[in-house]
N, C-alpha and C positions, 0 to 999 in steps of 0.2 A: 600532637601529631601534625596537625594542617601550620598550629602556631610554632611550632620549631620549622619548618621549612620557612613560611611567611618569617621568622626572625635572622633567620641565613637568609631569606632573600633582602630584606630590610638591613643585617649587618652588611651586607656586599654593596648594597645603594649606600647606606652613610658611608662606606669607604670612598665611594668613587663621587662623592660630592664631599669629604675634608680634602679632595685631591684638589678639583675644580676651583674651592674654595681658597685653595694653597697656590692654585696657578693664578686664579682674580688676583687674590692680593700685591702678588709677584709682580704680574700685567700693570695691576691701577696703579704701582711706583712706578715702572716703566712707562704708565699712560698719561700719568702727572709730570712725566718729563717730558712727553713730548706732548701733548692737550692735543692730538690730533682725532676729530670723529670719526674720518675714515678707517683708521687701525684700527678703533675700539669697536667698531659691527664686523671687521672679519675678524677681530678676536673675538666674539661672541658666535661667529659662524664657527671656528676652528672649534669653541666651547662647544657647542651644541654637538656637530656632526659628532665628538668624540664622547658624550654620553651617549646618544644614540648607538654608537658601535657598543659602548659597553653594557647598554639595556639589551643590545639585541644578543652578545656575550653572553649575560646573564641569564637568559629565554634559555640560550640554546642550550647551555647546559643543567638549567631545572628541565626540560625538553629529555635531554638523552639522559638525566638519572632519571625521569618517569619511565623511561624504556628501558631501566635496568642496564644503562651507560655510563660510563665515567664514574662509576660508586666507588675508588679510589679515594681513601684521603676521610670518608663521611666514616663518624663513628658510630659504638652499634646504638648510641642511642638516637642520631638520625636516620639510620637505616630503618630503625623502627618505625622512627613517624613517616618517613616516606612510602613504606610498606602502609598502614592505614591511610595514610592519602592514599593509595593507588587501592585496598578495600574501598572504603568508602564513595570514590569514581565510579569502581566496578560494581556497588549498589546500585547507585546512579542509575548506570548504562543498561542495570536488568529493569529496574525497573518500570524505564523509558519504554523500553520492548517488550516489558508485558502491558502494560499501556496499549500501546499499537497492537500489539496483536489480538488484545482484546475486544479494542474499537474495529479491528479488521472483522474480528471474527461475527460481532453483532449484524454489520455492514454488510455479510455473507450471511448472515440466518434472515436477515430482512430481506433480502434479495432471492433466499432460496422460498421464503415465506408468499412472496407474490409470485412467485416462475408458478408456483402448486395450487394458489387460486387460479393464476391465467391459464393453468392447465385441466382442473377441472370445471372453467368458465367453457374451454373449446371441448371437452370432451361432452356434455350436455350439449352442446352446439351438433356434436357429432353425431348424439342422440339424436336428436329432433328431425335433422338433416335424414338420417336413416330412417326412422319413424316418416316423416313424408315418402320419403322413396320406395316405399314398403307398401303404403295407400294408393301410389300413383301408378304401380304397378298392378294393384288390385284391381283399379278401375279401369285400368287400360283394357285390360284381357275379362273381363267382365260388360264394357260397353261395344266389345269389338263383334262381341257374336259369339267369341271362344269358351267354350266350357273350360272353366278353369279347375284343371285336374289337379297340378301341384304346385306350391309356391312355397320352396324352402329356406329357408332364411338362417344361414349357420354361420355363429361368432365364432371367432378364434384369438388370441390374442394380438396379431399381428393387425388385423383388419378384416373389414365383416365382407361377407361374402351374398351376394342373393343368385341362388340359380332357378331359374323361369322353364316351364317343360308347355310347350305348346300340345294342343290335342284337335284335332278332328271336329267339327262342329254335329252338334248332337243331332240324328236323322229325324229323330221323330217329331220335330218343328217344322218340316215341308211333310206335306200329303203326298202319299205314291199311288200309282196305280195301283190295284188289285194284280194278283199274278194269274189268275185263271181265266179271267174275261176277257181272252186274246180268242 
């Protein structure tokens, strides 16, 4: 599968270095006539740039048969190993992203893990906070003089509610006249 593309890619590089090889030798008779250094480095520059065009050749079209390009010419039994490379990638590629989205998902249960103490950290807070406000109220209309008639205190889920009812101060804590000894 992976070794018959790697051997078509391997037969298409030894072609294009018996060529190379075919032009040195060509070159080093012609470079033996003339023993000049300077032609022999831009003969090796010409050498070079022109494997690189046919390495980058080569890319592009193992490149566009992975994309199911230029499949003209490949027989069915490199179609096949091309096809298992391209399974085998596509193993790869899931299961890179089940990876991550696992590591994601941990990442988000530890995250929703502290949001649900830091929320029942403030909602005790909210307790407490209400529990004082409840007492301080108690005291207020208690030290004030006020008989304290009602004090009701109703939750709901939205947010707690206190409603306070003022009354009258109770008469029979001052002394009155008599009503007949006018």
């Amino acid at each position: 599968m992976i070794y018959t593309t790697i051997n078509l890619l391997t037969s298409n590089l030894l072609n294009s270095m018996k060529s190379v090889i075919d032009r040195y030798n060509k070159s080093k008779i012609e470079q033996q006539q003339l023993l000049n250094p300077a032609s022999e480095v831009k003969f090796w520059q010409r050498e070079a740039a022109v494997l690189r065009q046919e390495l980058h050749a080569l890319q592009e079209t193992h490149r566009r048969q992975i994309m199911g390009e230029q499949l003209n010419g490949l027989s069915v039994n490199e179609l096949n190993n091309l096809e298992n490379q391209l399974e085998i990638s596509l193993r790869g590629v899931r299961m890179k992203k089940e990876q991550m989205l696992t590591h994601e998902i941990q990442e988000l249960s530890q995250k929703r893990n502290l949001i649900h103490l830091e929320n029942v950290e403030l909602s005790r807070k909210v307790q407490r906070i209400h529990q004082e406000n409840v007492e301080l109220y108690k005291k207020a209309y208690t030290t004030n003089g006020f008989a304290h008639r009602e004090l009701v205190v109703a939750d709901d889920e939205s947010h707690t509610q206190i409603r306070l009812q003022l009354s009258q101060p109770d008469h029979s804590d001052y002394e009155t006249p008599p009503r007949g000894s006018e």
